[in-house]
N, CA, C and O atoms as a MOPAC input file, in Angstrom:
PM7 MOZYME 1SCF
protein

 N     -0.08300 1     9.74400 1    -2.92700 1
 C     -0.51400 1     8.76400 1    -3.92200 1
 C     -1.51600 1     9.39600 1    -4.88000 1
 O     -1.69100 1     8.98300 1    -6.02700 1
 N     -2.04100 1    10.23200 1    -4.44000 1
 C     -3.17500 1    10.28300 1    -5.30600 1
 C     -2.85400 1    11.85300 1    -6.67500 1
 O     -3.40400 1    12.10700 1    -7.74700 1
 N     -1.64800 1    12.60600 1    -5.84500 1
 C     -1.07200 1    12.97900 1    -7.07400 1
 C     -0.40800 1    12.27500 1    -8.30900 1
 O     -0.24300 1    12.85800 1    -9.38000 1
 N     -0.12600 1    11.27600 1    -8.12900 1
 C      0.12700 1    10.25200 1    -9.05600 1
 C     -0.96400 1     9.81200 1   -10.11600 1
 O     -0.76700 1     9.31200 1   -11.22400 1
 N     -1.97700 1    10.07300 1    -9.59700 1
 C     -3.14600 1     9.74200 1   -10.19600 1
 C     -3.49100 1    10.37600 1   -11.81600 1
 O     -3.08900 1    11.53800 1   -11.87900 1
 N     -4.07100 1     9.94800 1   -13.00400 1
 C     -4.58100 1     8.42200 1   -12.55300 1
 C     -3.98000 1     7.28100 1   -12.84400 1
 O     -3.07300 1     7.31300 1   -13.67500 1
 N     -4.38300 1     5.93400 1   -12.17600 1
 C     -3.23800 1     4.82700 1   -12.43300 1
 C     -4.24400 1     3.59600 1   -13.41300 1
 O     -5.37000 1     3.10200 1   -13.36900 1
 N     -3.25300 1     3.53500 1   -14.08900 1
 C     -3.84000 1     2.55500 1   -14.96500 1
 C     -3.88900 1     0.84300 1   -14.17500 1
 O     -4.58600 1     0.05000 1   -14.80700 1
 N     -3.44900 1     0.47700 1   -13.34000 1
 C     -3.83100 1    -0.37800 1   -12.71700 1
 C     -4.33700 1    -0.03300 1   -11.45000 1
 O     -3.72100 1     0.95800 1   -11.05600 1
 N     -5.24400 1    -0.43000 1   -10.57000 1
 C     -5.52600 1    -0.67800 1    -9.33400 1
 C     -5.84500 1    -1.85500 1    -8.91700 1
 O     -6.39700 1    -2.35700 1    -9.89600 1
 N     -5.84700 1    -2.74900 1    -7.93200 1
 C     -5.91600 1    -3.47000 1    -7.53300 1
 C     -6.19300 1    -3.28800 1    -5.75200 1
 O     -5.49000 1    -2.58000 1    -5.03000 1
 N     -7.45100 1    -4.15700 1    -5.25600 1
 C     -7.86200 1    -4.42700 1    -3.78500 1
 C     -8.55300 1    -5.89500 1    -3.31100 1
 O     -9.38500 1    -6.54600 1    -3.94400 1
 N     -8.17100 1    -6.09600 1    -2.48300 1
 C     -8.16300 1    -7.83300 1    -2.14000 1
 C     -8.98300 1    -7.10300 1    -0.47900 1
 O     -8.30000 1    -6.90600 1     0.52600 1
 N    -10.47700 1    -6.81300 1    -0.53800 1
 C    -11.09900 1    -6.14700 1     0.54400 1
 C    -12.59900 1    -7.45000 1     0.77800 1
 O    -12.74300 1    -8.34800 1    -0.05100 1
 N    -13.39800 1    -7.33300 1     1.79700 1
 C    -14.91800 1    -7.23600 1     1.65900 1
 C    -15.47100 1    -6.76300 1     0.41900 1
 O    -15.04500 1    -6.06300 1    -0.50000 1
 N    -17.12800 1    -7.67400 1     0.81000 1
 C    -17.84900 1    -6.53200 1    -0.35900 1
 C    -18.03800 1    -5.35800 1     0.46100 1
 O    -17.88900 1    -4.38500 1    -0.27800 1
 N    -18.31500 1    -4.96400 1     1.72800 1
 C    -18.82300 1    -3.49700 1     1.91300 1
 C    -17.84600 1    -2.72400 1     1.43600 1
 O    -18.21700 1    -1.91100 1     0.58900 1
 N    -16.34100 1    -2.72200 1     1.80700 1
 C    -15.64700 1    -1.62300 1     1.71600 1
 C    -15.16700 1    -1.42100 1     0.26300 1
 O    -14.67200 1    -0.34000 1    -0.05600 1
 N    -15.33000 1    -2.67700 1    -0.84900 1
 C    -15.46900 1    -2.51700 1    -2.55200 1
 C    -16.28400 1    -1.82700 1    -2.75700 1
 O    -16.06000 1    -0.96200 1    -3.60400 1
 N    -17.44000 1    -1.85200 1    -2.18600 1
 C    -18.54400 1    -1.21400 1    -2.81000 1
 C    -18.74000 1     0.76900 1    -2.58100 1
 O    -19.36700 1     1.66600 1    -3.14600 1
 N    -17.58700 1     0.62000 1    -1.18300 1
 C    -17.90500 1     2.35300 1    -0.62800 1
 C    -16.70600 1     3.10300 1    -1.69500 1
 O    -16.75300 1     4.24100 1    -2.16200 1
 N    -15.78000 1     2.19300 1    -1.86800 1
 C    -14.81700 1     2.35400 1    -2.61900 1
 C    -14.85100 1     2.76300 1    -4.22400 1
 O    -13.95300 1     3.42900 1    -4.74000 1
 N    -16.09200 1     2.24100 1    -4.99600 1
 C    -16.04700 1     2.02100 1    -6.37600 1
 C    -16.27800 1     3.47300 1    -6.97400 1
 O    -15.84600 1     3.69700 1    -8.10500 1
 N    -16.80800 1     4.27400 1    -6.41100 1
 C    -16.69100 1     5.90700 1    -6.81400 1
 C    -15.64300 1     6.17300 1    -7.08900 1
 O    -15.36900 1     6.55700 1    -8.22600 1
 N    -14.41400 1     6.00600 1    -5.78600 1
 C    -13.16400 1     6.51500 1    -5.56900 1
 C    -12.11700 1     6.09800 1    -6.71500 1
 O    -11.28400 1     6.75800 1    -7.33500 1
 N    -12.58400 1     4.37700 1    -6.76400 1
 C    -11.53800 1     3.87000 1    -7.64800 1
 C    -11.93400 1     3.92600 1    -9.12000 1
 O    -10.98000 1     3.60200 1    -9.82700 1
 N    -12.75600 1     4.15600 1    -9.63600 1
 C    -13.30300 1     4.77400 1   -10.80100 1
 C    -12.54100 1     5.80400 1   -11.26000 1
 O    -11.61400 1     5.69200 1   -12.06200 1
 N    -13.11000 1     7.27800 1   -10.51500 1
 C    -12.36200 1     7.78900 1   -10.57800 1
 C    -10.89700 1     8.50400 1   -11.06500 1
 O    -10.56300 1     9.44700 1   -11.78300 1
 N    -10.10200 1     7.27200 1   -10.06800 1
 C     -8.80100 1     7.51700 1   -10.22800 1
 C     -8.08500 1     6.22300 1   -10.65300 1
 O     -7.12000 1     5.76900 1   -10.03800 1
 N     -8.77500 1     5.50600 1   -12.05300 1
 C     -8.66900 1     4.70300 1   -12.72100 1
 C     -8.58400 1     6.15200 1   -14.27700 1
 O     -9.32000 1     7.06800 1   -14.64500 1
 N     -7.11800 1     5.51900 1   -14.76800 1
 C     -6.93500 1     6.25100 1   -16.40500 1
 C     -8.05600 1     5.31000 1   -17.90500 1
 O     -8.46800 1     4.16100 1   -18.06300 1
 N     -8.11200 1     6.12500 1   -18.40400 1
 C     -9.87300 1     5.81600 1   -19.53500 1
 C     -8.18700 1     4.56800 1   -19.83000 1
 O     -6.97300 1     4.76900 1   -19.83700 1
 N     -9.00400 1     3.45300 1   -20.00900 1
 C     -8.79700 1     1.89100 1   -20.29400 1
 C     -7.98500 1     1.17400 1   -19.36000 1
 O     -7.45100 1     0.09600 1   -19.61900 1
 N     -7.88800 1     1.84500 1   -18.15700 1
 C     -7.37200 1     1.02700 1   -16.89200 1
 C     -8.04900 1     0.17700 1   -16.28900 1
 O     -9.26600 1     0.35000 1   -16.35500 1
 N     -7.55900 1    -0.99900 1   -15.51400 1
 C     -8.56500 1    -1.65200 1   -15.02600 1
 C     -8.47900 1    -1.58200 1   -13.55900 1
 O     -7.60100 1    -0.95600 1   -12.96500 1
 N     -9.45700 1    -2.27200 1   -12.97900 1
 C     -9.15700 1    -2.67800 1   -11.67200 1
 C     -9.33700 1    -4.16200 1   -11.06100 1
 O    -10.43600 1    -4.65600 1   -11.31400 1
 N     -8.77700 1    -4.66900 1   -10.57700 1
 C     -8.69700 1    -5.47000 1   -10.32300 1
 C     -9.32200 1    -6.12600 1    -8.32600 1
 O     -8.74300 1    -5.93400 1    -7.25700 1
 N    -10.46500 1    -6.77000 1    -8.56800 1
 C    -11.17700 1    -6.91000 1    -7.14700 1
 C    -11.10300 1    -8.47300 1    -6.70400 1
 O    -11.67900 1    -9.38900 1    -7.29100 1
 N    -10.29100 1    -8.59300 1    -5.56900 1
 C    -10.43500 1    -9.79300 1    -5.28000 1
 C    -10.95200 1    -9.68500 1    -3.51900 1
 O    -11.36700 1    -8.57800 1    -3.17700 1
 N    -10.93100 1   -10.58900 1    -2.64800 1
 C    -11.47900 1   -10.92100 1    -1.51800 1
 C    -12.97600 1   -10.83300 1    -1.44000 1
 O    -13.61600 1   -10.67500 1    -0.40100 1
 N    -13.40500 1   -10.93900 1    -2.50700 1
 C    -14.98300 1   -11.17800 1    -1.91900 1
 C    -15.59500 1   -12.95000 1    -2.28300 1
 O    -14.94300 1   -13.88800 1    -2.74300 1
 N    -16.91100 1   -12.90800 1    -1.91200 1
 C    -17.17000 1   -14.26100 1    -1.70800 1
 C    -18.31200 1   -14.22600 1    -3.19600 1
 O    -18.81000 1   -13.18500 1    -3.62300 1
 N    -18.58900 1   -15.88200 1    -3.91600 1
 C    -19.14300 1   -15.83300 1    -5.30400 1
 C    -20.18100 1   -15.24800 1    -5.03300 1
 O    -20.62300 1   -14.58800 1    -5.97300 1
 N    -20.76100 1   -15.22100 1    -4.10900 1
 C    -22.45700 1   -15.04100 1    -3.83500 1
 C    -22.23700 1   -13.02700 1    -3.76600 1
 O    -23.23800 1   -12.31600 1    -3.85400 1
 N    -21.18200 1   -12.56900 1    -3.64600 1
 C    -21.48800 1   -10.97500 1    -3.32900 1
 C    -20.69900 1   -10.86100 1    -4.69400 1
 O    -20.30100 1    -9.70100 1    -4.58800 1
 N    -20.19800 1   -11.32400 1    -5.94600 1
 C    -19.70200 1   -10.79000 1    -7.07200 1
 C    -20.37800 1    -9.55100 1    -7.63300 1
 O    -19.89000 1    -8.49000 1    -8.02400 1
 N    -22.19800 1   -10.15900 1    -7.53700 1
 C    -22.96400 1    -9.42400 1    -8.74900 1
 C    -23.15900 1    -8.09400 1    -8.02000 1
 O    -23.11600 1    -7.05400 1    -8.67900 1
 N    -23.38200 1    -8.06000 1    -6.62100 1
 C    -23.74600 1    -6.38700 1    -6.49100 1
 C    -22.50900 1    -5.63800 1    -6.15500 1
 O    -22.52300 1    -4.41200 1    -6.04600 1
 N    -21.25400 1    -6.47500 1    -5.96000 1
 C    -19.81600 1    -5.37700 1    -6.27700 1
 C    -20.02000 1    -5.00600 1    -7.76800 1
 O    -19.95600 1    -3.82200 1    -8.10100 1
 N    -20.29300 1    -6.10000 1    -8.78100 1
 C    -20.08900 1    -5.65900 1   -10.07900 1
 C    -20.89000 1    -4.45800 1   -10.16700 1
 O    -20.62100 1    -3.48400 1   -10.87000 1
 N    -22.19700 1    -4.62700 1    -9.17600 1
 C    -23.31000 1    -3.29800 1    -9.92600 1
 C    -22.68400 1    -2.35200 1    -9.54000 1
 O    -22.86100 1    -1.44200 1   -10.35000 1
 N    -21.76300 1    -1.91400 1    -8.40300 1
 C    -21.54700 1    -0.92200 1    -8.07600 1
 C    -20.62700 1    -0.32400 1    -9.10300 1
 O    -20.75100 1     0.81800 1    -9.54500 1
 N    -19.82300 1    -1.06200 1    -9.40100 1
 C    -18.74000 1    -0.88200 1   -10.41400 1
 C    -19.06400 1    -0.64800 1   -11.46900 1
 O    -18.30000 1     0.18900 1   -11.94900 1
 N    -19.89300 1    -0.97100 1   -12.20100 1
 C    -20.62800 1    -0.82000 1   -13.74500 1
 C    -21.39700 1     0.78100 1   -12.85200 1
 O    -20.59200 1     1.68900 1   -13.05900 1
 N    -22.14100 1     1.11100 1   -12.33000 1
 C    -22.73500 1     1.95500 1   -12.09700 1
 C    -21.59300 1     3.27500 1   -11.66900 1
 O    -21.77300 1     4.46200 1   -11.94200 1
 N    -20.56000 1     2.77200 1   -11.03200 1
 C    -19.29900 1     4.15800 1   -11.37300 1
 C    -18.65800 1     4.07000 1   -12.78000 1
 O    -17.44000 1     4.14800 1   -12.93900 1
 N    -19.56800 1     3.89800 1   -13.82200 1
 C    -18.91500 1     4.06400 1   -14.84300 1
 C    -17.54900 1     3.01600 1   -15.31500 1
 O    -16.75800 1     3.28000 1   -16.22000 1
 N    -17.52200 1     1.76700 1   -14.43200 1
 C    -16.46400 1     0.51600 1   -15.33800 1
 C    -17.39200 1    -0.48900 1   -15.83500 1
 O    -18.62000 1    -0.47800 1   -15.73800 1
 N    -16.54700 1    -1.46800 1   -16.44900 1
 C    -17.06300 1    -2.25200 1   -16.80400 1
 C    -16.74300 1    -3.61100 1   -16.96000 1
 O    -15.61900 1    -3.68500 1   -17.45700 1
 N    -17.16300 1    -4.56900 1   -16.78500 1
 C    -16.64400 1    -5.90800 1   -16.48700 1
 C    -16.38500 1    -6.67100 1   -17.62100 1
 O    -17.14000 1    -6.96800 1   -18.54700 1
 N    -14.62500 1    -7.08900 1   -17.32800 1
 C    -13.79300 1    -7.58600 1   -18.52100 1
 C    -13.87300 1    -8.90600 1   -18.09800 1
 O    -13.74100 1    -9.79700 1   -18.93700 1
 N    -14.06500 1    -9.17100 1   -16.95200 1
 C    -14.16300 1   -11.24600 1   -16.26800 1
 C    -14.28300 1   -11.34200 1   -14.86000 1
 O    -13.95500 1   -10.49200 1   -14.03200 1
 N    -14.73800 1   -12.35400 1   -14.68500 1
 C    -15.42400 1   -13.07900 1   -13.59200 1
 C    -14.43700 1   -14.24400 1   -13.33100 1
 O    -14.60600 1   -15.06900 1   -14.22900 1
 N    -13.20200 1   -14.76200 1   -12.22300 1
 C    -13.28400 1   -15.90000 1   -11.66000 1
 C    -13.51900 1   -16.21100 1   -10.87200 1
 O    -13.20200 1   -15.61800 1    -9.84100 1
 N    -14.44000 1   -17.68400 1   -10.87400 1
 C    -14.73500 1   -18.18100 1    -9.67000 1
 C    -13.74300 1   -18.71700 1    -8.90200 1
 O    -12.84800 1   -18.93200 1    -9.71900 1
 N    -13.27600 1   -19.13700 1    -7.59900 1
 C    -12.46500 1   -20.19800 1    -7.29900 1
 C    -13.10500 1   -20.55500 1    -5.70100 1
 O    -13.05600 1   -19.90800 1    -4.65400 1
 N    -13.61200 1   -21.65300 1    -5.98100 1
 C    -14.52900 1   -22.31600 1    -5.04500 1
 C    -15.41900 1   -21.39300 1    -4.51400 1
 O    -16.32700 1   -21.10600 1    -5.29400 1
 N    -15.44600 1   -20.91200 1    -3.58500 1
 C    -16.74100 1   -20.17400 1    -3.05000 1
 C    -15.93100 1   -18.35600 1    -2.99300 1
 O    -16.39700 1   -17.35800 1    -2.44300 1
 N    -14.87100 1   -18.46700 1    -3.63000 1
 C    -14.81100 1   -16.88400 1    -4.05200 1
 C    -14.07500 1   -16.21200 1    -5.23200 1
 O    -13.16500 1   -16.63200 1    -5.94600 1
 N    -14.59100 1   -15.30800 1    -5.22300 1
 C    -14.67200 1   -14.33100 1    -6.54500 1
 C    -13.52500 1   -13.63100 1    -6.71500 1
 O    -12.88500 1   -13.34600 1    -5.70200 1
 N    -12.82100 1   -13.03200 1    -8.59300 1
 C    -12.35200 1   -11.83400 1    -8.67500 1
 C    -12.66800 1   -11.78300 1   -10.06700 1
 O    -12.73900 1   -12.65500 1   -10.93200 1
 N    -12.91300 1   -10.01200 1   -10.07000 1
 C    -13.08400 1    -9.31500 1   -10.59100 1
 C    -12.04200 1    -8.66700 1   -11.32400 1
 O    -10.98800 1    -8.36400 1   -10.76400 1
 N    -12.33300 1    -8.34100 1   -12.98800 1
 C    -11.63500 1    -7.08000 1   -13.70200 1
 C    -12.29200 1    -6.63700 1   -14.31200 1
 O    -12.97100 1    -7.15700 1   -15.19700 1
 N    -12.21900 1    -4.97900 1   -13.79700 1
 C    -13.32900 1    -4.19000 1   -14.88100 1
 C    -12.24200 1    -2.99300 1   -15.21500 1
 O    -11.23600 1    -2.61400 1   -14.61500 1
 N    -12.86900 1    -2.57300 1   -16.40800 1
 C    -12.31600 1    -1.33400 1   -16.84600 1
 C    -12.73600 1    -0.24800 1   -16.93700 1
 O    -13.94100 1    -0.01100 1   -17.01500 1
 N    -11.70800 1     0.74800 1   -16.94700 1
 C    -13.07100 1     2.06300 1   -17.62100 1
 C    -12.16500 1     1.93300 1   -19.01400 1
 O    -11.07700 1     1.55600 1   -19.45000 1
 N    -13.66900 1     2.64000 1   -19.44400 1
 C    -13.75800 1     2.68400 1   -21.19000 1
 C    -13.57800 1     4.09600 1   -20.96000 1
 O    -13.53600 1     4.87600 1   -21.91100 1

């Protein structure tokens, strides 16, 4: 898989811990204006997945809520 790389979509439906050990990796091997796409976490852990994610260099395209949980799309620029 990862010779394939990089992919303009990614997508993971995880925890926040393992989003967050992850956001180096998927950065990474995200192509410049790909996004990624983060779902399974809960509203209350959105903001420090987002920090991790803004801090590997993406950046956050939206926020939905749906009742007490979150997803995420960020991109790299």
């Amino acid at each position: 898989i990862k010779a394939a790389a990089p992919f303009d979509l990614i997508f993971a439906n995880s925890l926040k811990g393992p989003l967050i050990e992850l956001a180096p990796g998927i950065a990474t091997q995200l192509a410049t204006g790909g996004r990624a796409i983060l779902s399974g976490l809960l509203a209350v852990q959105a903001d420090s997945v987002t920090a991790a994610y803004v801090a590997a260099g993406l950046c956050l395209q939206s926020r939905d809520d749906i009742g007490e949980w979150s997803t995420l799309v960020l991109q790299r620029v």
